[in-house]
Kinemage of the C-alpha trace (Angstrom):
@kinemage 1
@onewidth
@group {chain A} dominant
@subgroup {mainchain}
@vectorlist {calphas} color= white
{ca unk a 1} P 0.000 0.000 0.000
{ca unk a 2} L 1.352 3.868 -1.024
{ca unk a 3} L 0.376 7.020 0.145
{ca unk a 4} L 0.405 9.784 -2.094
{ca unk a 5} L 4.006 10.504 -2.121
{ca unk a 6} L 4.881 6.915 -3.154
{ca unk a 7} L 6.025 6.112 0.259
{ca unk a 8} L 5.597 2.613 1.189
{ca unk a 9} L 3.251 2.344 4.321
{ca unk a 10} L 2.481 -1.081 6.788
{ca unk a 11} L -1.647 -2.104 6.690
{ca unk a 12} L -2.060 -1.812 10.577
{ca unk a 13} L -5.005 -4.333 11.648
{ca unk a 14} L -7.556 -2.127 13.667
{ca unk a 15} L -8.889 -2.896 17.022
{ca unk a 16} L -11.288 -1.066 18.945
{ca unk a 17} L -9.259 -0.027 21.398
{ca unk a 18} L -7.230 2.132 18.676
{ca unk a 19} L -10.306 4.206 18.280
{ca unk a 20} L -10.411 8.028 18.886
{ca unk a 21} L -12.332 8.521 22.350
{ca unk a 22} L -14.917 10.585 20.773
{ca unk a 23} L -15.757 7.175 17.932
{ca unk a 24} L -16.268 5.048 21.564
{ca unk a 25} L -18.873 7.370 23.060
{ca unk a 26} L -20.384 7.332 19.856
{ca unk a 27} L -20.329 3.706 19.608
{ca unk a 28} L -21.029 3.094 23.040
{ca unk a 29} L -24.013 5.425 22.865
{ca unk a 30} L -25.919 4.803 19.992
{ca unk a 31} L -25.000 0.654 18.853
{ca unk a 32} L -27.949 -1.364 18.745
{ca unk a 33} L -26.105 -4.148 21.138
{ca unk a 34} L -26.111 -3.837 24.846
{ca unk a 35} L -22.767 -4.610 26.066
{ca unk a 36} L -22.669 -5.771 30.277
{ca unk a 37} L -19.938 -6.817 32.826
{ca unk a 38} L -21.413 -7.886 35.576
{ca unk a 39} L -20.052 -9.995 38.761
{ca unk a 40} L -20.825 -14.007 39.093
{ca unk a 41} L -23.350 -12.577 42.074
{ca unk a 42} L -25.184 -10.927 38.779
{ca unk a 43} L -24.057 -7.328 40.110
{ca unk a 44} L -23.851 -4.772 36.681
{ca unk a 45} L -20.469 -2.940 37.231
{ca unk a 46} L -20.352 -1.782 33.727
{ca unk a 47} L -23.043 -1.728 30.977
{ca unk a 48} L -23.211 0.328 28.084
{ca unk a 49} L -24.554 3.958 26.993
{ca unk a 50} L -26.822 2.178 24.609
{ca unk a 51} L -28.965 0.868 27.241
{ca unk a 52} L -30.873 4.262 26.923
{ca unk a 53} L -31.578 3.263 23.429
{ca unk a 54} L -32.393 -0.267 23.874
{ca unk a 55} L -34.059 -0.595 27.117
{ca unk a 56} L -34.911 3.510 27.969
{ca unk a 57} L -33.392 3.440 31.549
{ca unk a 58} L -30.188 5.406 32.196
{ca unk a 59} L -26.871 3.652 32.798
{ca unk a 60} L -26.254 5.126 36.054
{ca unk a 61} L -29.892 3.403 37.166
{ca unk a 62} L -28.586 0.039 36.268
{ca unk a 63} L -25.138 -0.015 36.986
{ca unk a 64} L -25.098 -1.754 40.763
{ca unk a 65} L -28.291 -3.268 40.514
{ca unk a 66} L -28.611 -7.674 40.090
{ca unk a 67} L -29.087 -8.046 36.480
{ca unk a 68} L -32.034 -10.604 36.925
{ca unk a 69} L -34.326 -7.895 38.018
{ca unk a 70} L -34.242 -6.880 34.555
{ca unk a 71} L -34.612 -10.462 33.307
{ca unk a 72} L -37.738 -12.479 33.003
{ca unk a 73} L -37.889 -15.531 35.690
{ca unk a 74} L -38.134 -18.153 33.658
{ca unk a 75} L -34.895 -17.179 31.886
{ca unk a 76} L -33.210 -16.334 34.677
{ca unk a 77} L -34.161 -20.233 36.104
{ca unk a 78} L -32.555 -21.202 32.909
{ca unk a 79} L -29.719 -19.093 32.744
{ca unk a 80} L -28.449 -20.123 35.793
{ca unk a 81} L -29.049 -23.855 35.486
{ca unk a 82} L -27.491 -24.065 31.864
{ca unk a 83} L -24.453 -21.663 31.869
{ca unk a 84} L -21.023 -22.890 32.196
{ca unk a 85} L -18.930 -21.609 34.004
{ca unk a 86} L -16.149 -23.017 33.356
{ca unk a 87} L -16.127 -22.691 29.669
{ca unk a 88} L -13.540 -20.370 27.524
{ca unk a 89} L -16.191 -20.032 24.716
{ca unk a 90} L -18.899 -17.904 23.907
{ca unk a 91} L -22.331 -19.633 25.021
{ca unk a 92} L -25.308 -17.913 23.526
{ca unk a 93} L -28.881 -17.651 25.459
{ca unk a 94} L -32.596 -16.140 24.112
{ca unk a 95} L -33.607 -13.721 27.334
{ca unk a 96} L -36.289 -11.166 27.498
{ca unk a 97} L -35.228 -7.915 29.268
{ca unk a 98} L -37.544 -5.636 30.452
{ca unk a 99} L -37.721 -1.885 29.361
{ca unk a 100} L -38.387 0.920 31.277
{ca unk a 101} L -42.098 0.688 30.584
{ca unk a 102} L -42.581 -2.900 31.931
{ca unk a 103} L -42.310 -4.846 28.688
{ca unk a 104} L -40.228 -7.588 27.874
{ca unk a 105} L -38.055 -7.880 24.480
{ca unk a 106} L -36.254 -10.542 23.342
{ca unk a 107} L -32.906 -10.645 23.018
{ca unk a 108} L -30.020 -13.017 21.535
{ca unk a 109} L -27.069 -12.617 23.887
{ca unk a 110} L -23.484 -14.165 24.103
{ca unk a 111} L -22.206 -14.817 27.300
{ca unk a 112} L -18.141 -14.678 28.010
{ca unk a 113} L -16.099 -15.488 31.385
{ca unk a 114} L -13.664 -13.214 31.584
{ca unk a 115} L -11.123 -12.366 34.293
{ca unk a 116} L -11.109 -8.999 35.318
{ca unk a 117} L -9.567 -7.505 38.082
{ca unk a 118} L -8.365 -10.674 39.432
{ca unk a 119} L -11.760 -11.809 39.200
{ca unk a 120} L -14.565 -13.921 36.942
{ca unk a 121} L -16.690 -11.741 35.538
{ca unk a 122} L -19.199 -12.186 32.778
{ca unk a 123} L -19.498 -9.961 30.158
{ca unk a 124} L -22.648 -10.637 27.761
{ca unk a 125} L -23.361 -8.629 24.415
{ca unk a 126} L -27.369 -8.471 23.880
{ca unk a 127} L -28.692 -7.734 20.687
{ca unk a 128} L -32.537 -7.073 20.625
{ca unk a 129} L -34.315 -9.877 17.780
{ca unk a 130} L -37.983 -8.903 18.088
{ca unk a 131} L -38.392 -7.707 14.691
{ca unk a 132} L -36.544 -11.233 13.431
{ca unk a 133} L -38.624 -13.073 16.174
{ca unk a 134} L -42.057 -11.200 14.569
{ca unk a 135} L -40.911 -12.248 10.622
{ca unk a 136} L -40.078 -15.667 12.135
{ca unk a 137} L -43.718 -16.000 13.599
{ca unk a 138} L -45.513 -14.894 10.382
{ca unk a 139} L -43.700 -17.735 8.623
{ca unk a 140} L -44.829 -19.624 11.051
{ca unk a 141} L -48.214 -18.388 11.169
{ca unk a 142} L -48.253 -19.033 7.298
{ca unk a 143} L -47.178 -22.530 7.472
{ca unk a 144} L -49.605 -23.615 10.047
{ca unk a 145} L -52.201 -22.179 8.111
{ca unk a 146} L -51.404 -24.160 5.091
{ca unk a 147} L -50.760 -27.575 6.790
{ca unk a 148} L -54.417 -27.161 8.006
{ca unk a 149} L -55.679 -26.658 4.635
{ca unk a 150} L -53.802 -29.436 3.371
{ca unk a 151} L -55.154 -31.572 6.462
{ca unk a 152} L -58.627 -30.641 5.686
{ca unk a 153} L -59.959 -33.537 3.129
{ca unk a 154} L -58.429 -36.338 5.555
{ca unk a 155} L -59.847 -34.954 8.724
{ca unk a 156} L -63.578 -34.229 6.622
{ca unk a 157} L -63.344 -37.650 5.769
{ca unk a 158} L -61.869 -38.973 9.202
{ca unk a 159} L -65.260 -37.075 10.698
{ca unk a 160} L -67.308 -38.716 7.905
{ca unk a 161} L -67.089 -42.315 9.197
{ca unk a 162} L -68.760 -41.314 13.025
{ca unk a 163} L -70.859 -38.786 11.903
{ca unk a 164} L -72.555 -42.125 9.490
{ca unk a 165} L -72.412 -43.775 12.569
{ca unk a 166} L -73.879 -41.134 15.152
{ca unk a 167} L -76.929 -40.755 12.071
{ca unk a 168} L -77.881 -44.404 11.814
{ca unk a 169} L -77.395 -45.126 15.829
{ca unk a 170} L -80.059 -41.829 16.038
{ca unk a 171} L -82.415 -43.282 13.633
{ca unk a 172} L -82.357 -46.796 15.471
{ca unk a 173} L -83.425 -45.072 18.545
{ca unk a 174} L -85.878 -42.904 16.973
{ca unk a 175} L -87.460 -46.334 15.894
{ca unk a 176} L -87.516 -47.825 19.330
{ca unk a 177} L -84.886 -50.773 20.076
{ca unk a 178} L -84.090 -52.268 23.425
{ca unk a 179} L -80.174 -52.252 24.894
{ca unk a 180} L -80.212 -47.926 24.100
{ca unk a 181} L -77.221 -47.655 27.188
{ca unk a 182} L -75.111 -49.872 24.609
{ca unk a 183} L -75.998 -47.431 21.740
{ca unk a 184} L -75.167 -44.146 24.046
{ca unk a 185} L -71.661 -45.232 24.904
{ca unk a 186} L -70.950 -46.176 21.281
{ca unk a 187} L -72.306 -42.682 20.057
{ca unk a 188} L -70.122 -41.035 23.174
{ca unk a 189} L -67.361 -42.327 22.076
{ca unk a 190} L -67.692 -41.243 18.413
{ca unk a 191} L -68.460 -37.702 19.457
{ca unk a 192} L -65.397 -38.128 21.695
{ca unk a 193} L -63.466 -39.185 18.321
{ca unk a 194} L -64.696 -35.824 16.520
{ca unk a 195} L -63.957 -33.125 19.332
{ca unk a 196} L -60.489 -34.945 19.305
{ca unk a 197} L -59.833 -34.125 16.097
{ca unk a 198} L -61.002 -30.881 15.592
{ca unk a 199} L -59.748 -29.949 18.993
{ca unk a 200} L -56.222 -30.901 17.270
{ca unk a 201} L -56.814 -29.327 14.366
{ca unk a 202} L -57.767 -25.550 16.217
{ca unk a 203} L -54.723 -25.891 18.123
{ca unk a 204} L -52.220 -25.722 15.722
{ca unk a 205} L -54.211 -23.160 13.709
{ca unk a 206} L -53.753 -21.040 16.881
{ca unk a 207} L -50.985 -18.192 17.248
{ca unk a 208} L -47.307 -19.277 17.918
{ca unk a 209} L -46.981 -18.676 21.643
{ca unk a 210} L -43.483 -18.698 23.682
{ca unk a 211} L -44.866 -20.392 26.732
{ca unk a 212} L -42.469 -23.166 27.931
{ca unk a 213} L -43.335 -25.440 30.920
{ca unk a 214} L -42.958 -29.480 31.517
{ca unk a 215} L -44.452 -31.662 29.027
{ca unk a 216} L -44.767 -35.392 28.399
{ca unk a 217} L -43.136 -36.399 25.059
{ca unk a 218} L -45.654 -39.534 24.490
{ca unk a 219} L -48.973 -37.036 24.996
{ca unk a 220} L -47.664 -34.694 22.771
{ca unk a 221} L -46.878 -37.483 20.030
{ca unk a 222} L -50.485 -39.352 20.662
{ca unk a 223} L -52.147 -35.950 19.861
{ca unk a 224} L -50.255 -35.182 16.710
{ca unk a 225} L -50.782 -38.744 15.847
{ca unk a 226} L -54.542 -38.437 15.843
{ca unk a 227} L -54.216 -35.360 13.988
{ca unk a 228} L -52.069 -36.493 10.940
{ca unk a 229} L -53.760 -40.578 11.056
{ca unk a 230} L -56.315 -38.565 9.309
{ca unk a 231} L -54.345 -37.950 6.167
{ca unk a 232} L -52.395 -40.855 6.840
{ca unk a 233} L -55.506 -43.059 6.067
{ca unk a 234} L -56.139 -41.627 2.654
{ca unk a 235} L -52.341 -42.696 1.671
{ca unk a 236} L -52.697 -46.341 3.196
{ca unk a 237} L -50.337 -45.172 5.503
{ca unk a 238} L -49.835 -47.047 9.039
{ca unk a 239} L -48.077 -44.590 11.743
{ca unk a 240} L -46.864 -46.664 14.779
{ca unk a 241} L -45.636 -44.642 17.906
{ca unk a 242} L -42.921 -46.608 20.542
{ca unk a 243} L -42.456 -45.269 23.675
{ca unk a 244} L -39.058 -47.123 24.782
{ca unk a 245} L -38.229 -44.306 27.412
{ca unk a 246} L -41.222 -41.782 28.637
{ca unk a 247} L -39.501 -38.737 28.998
{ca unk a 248} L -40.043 -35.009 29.682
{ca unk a 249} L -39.161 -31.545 27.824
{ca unk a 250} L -38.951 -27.962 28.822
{ca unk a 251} L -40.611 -27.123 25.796
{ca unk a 252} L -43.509 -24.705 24.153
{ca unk a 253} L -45.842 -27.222 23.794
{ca unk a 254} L -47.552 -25.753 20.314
{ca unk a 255} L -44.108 -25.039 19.235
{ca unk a 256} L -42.545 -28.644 19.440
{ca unk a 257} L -46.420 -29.719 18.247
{ca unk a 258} L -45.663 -27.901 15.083
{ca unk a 259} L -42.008 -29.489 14.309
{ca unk a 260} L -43.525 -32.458 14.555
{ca unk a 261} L -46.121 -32.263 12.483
{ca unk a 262} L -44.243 -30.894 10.017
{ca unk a 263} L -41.580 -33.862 9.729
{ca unk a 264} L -44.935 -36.151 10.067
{ca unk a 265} L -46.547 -34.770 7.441
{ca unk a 266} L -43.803 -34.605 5.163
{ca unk a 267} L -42.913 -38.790 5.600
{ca unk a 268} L -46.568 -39.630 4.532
{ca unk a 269} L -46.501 -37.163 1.528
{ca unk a 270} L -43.152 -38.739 0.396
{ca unk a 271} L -44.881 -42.744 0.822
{ca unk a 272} L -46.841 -42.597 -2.778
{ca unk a 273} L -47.265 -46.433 -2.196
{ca unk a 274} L -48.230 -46.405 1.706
{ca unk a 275} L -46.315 -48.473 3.899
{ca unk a 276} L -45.453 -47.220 7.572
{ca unk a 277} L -43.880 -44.617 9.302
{ca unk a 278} L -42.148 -45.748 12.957
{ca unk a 279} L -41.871 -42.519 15.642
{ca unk a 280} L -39.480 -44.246 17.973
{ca unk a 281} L -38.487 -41.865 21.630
{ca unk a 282} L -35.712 -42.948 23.699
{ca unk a 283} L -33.629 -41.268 26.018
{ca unk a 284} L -29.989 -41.405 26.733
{ca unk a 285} L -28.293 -39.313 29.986
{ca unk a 286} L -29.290 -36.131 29.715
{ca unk a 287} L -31.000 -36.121 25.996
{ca unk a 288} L -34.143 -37.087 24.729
{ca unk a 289} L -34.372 -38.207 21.619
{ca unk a 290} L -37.187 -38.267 18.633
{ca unk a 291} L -36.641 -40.602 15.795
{ca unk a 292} L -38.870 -39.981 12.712
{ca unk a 293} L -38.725 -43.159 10.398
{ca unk a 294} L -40.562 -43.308 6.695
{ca unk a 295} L -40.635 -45.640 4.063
{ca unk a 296} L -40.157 -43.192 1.239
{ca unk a 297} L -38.171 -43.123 -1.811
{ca unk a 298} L -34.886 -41.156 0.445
{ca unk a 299} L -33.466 -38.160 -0.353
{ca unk a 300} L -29.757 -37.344 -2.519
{ca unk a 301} L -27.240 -36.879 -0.242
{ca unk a 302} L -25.654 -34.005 -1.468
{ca unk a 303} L -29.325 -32.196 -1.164
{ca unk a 304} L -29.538 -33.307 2.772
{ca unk a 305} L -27.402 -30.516 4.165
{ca unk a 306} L -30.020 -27.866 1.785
{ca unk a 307} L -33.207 -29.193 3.511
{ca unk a 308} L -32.903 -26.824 6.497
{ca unk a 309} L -32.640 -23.807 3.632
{ca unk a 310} L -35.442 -21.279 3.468
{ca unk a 311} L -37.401 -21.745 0.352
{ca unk a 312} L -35.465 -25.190 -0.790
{ca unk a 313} L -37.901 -28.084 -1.135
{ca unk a 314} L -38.041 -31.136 -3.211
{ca unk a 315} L -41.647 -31.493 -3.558
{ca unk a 316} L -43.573 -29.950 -6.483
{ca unk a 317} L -45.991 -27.958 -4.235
{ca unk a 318} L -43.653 -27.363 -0.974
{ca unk a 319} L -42.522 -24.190 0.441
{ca unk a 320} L -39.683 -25.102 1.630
{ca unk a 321} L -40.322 -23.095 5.077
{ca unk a 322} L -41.345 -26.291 7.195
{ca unk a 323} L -38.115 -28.191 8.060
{ca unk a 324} L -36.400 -24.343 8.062
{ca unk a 325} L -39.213 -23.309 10.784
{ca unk a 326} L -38.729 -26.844 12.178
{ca unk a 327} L -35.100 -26.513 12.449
{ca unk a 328} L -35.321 -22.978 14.251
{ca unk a 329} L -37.848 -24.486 16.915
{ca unk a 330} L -35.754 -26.971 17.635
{ca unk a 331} L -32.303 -24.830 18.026
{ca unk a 332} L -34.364 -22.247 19.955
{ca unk a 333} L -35.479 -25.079 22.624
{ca unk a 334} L -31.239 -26.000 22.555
{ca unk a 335} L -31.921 -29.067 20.685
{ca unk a 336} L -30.736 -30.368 16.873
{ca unk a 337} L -31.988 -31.838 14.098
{ca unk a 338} L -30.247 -34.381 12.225
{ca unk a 339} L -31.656 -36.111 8.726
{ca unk a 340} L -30.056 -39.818 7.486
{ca unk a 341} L -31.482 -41.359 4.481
{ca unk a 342} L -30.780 -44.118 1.711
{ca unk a 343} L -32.314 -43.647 -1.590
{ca unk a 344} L -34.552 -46.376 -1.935
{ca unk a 345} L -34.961 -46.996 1.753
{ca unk a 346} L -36.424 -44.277 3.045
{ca unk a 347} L -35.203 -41.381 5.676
{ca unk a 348} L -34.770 -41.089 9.619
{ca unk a 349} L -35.480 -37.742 11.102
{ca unk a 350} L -33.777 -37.375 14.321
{ca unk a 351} L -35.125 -34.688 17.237
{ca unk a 352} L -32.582 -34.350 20.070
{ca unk a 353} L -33.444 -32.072 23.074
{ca unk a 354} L -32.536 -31.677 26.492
{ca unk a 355} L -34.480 -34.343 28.709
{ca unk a 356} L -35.766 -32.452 32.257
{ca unk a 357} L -34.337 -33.942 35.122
């Protein structure tokens, strides 16, 4: 590199700290990250100007205050049972932070031990998501919608079969004939069969919510299973669900619903000639694990690493936004999805999440 003179001059690699003092306060003031140092206690002794921008309070009313007064409880809980603290590396966390007004935004933060001082600190670097978290839940929104329109002939015709039998059970009563308690528990049941359904089918219609608490894997399966043996029928499609280990999840419950439909739903639409689809759960230490195995034709395995692409599909009429949303539920709930398959053989879809103790 010259100057204009011609004079040879060394490329210096910046670093922050070669800044100009007045660049810093403008960084420091007006970034869109919030940047915190804060004791092991959770004591603030630094955070950043931005904070005014991000959050609205002032840094002098945060700085000495326990930073999970400004975090909401449940993420606090799981802050403090999932952080490492012996780790060198960056460990990243979704926490909502309340503003000065008393709502919460979510944030994606990365979370550093640090010695400073002669002492572990932890300095985290917040970045504020909501608008990414809002596009996320639209695509979401959008894909639920569709999968219940695409649900809709199996479940009318699923509905079909007990409503036949609720019409002729009426008209045998209506003509007079002895053992009617028999009749009642058979039409119970049936009606029992329909509100199961629909009930399923209303739920995942409903808004995304981010409401995680303690749920049974095998309940969760048995109700997506009644859902999707709707369109499963149609294809002459047998779905067969093995509990080997009953295990629980700190999970959103219509989140996790919606992965697994979605990897469900995709296994019967690849099985043009029926056959069955095995949903296996086992558990190993501390991980739970979901395995998702079809009979389909298998998928190229240089086009297995594209699946979790937005807008990549390989079916004629696919988005290509359900295994991407799927994929981003997962991760968000600190789990991973892995895909095997052999062409000819069919695929295994793999759900691994963290099992609660």
């Amino acid at each position: 590199m010259f100057n204009e003179s011609g004079t040879s001059i060394e490329r210096k690699m910046l670093s922050i700290a070669d800044f100009p003092e007045q660049l810093l306060e403008h960084v420091e003031r007006n970034g869109y990250d919030l940047i915190c140092l804060s004791e092991l206690s959770g004591r603030i002794i630094y955070v950043s100007k931005s904070i005014e921008k991000v959050l609205g309070y002032t840094k002098e009313k945060a700085v000495g205050k326990l930073a999970f007064r400004f975090i909401l409880r449940d993420d606090w809980q799981h802050l403090t049972a999932n952080i490492n603290q012996n780790s060198n590396e960056t460990q990243k966390f979704f926490i909502h932070l309340r503003n000065e007004h008393g709502r919460y935004i979510i944030f994606e933060t990365s979370v550093l031990f640090i010695e400073w001082e002669g002492r572990l600190c932890v300095l985290s670097i917040a970045k504020d998501i909501s608008d990414k978290k809002q596009a996320e839940e639209m695509l979401i929104r959008s894909e639920k919608m569709s999968i219940a329109g695409q649900l809709a002939a199996g479940i009318a015709h699923e509905i079909r079969n007990p409503l036949t039998s609720l019409k002729g059970f009426i008209q045998l009563l209506q003509a007079g004939i002895n053992n009617k308690d028999a009749y009642y528990k058979i039409m119970m049941e049936e009606l029992e069969k329909i509100n199961t359904i629909t009930s399923e089918l209303l739920f995942i219609s409903k808004p995304m919510t981010d409401e995680k608490d303690e749920e049974f894997m095998s309940i969760m399966l048995s109700d997506v299973v009644t859902l999707l043996n709707t369109q499963a029928n149609l294809y002459n499609i047998d779905i067969q669900l093995d509990i080997l280990e009953e295990v629980k999840v700190y999970c959103d419950k219509s989140q996790l619903k919606q992965v697994f439909i979605n990897l469900i739903k995709n296994a019967i639409e690849e099985m043009d000639s029926g056959g069955k689809i095995e949903i296996i759960v086992d558990a190993k230490d501390e991980r739970s694990f979901v395995h998702i195995r079809d009979e389909g034709p298998g998928i190229p395995h240089h086009l297995i690493h594209k699946l979790k692409e937005p807008f990549f599909t390989t079916k004629k009429n696919g988005t290509g936004l359900g295994l991407m949303i799927s994929n981003q539920i997962i991760e968000s709930h600190r789990g991973k999805l892995s895909i095997k398959s052999d062409i000819g053989r069919g695929s295994v879809f793999t759900i691994e999440l963290p099992r609660s103790q």
